[in-house]
mmCIF file of the C-alpha atoms, coordinates in Angstrom:
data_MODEL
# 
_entry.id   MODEL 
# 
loop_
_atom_site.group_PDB 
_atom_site.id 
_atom_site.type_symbol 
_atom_site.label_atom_id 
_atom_site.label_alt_id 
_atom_site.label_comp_id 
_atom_site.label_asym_id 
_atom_site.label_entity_id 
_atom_site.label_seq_id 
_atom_site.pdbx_PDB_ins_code 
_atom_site.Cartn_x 
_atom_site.Cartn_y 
_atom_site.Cartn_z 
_atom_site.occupancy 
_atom_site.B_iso_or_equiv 
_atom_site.pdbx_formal_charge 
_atom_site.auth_seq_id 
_atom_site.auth_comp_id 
_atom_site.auth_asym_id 
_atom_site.auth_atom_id 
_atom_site.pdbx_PDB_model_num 
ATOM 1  C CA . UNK A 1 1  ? 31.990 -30.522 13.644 1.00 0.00 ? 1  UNK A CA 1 
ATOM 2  C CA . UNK A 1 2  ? 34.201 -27.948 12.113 1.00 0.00 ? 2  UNK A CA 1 
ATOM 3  C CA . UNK A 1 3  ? 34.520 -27.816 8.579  1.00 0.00 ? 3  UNK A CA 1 
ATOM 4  C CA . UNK A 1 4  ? 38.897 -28.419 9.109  1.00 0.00 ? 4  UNK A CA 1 
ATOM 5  C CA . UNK A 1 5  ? 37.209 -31.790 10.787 1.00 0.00 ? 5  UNK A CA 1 
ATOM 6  C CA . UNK A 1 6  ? 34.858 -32.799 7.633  1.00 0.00 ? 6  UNK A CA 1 
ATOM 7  C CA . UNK A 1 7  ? 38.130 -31.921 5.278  1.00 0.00 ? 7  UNK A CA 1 
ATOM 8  C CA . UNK A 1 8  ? 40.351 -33.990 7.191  1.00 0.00 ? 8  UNK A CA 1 
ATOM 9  C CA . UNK A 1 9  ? 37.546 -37.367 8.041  1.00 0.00 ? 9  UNK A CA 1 
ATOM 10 C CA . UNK A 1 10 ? 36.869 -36.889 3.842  1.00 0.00 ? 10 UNK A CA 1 
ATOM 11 C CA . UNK A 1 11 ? 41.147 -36.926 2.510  1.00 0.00 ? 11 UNK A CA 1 
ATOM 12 C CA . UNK A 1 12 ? 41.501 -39.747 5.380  1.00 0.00 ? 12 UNK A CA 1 
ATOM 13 C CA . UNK A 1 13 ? 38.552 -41.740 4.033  1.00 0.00 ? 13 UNK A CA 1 
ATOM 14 C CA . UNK A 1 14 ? 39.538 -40.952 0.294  1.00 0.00 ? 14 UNK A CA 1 
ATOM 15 C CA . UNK A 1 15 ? 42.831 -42.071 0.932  1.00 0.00 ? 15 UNK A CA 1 
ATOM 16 C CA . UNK A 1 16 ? 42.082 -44.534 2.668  1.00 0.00 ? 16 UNK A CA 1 
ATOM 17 C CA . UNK A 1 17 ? 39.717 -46.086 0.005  1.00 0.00 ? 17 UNK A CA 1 
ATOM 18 C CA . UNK A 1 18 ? 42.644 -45.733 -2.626 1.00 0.00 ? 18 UNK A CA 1 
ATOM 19 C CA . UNK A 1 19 ? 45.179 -47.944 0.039  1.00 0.00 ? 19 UNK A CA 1 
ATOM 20 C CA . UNK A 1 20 ? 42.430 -50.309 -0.345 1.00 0.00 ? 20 UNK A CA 1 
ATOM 21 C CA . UNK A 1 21 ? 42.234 -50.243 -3.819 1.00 0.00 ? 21 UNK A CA 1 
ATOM 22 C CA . UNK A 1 22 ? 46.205 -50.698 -4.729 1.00 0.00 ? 22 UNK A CA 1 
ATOM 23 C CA . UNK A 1 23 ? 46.618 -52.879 -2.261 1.00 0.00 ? 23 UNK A CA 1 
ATOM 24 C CA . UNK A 1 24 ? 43.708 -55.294 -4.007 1.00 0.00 ? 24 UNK A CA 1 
ATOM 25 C CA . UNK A 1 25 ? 44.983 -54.442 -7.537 1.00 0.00 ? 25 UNK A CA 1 
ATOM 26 C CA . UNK A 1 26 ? 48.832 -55.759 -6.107 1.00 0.00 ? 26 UNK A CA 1 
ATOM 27 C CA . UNK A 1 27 ? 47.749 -58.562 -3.778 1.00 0.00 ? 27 UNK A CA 1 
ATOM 28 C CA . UNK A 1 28 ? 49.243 -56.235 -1.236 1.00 0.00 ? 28 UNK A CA 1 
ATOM 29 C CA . UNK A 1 29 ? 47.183 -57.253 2.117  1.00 0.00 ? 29 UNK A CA 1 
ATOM 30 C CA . UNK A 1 30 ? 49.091 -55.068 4.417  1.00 0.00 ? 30 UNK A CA 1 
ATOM 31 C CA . UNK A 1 31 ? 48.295 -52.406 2.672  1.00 0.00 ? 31 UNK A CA 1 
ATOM 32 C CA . UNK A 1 32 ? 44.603 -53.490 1.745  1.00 0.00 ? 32 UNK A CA 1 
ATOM 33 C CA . UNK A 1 33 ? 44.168 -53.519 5.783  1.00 0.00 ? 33 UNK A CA 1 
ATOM 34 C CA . UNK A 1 34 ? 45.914 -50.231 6.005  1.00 0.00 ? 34 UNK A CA 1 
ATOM 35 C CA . UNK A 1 35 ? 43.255 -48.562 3.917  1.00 0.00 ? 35 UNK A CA 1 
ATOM 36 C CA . UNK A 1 36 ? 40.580 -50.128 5.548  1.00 0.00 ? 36 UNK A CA 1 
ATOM 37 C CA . UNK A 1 37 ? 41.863 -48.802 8.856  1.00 0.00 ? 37 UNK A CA 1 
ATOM 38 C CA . UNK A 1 38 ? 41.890 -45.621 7.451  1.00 0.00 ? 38 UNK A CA 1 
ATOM 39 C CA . UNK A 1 39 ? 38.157 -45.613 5.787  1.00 0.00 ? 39 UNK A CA 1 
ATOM 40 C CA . UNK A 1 40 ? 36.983 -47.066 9.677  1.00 0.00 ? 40 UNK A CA 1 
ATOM 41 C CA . UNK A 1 41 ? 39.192 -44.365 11.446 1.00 0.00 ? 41 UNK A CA 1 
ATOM 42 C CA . UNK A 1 42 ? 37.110 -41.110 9.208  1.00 0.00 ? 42 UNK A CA 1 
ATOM 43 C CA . UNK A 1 43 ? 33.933 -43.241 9.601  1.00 0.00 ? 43 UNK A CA 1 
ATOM 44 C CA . UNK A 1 44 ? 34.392 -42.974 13.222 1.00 0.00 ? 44 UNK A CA 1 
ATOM 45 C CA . UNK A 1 45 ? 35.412 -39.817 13.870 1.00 0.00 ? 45 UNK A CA 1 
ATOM 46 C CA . UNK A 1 46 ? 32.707 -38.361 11.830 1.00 0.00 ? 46 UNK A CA 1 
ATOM 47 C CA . UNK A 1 47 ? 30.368 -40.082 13.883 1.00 0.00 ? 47 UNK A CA 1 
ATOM 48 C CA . UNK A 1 48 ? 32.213 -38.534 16.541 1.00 0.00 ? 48 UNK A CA 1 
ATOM 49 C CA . UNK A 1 49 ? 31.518 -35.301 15.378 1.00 0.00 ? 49 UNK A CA 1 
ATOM 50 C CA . UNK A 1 50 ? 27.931 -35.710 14.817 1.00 0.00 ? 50 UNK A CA 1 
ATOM 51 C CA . UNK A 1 51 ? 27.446 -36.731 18.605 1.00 0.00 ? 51 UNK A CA 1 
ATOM 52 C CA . UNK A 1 52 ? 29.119 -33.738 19.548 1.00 0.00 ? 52 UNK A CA 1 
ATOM 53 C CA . UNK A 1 53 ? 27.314 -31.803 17.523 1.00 0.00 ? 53 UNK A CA 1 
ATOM 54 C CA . UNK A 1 54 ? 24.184 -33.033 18.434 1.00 0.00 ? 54 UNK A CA 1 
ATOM 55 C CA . UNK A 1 55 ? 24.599 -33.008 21.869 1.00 0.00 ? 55 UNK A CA 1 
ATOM 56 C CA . UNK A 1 56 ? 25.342 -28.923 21.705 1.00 0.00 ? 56 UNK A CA 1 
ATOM 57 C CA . UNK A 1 57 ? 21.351 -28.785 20.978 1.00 0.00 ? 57 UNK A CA 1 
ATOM 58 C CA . UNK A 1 58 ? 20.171 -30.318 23.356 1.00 0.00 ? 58 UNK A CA 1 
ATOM 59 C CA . UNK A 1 59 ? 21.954 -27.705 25.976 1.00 0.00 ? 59 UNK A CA 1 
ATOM 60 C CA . UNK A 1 60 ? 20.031 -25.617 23.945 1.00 0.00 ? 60 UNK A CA 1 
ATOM 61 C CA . UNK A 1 61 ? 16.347 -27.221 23.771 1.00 0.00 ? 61 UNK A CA 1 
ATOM 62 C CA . UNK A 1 62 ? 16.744 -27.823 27.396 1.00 0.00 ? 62 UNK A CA 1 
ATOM 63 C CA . UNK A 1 63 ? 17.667 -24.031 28.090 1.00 0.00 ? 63 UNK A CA 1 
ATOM 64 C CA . UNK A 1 64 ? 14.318 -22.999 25.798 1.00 0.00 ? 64 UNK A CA 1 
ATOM 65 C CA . UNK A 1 65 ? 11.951 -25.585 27.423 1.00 0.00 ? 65 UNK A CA 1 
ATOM 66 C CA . UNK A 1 66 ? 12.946 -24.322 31.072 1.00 0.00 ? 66 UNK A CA 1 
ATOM 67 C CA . UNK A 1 67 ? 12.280 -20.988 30.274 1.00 0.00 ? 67 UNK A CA 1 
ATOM 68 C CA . UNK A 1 68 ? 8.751  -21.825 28.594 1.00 0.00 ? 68 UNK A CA 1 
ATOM 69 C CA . UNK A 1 69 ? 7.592  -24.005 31.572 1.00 0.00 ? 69 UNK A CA 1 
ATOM 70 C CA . UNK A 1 70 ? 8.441  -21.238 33.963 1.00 0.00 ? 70 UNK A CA 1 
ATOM 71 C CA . UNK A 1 71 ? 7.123  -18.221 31.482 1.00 0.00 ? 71 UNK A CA 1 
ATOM 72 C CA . UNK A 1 72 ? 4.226  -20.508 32.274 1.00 0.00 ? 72 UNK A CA 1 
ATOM 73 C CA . UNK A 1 73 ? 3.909  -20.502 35.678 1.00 0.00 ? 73 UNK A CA 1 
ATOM 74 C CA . UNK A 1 74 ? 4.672  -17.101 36.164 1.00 0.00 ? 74 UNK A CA 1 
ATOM 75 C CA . UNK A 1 75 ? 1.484  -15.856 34.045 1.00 0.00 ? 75 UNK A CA 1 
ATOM 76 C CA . UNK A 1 76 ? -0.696 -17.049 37.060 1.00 0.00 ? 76 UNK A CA 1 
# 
């Protein structure tokens, strides 16, 4: 996950957390949900971006095994 990506999931949660928070302090539900939606939406798409990120290594780890195993069979 690109560090734009972090920036962006962090101002939506922030923001997100303060919709929450004015909408509590002014009995404001719509805007109490709002917020919430917002904090879910960054919680997601971080998790997103951990996946993604995550699955790049294993390209990776797969790429380093194969070449191991067949270093190894080649030193016969």
């Amino acid at each position: 996950m690109g560090l734009d990506d972090k920036l962006n999931n962090a101002a939506t949660n922030h923001l997100g957390a303060a919709k929450e928070g004015v909408g509590k302090l002014t009995g404001n539900e719509e805007l109490e949900r709002e917020g919430q939606r917002d904090q879910a939406q960054a919680k997601l798409q971080e998790a997103g971006g951990k996946v993604k990120d995550a699955a790049k290594g294993i390209g990776t780890n797969f790429r380093d095994a194969a070449t191991k195993v067949k270093e190894g069979f080649n030193k016969d």
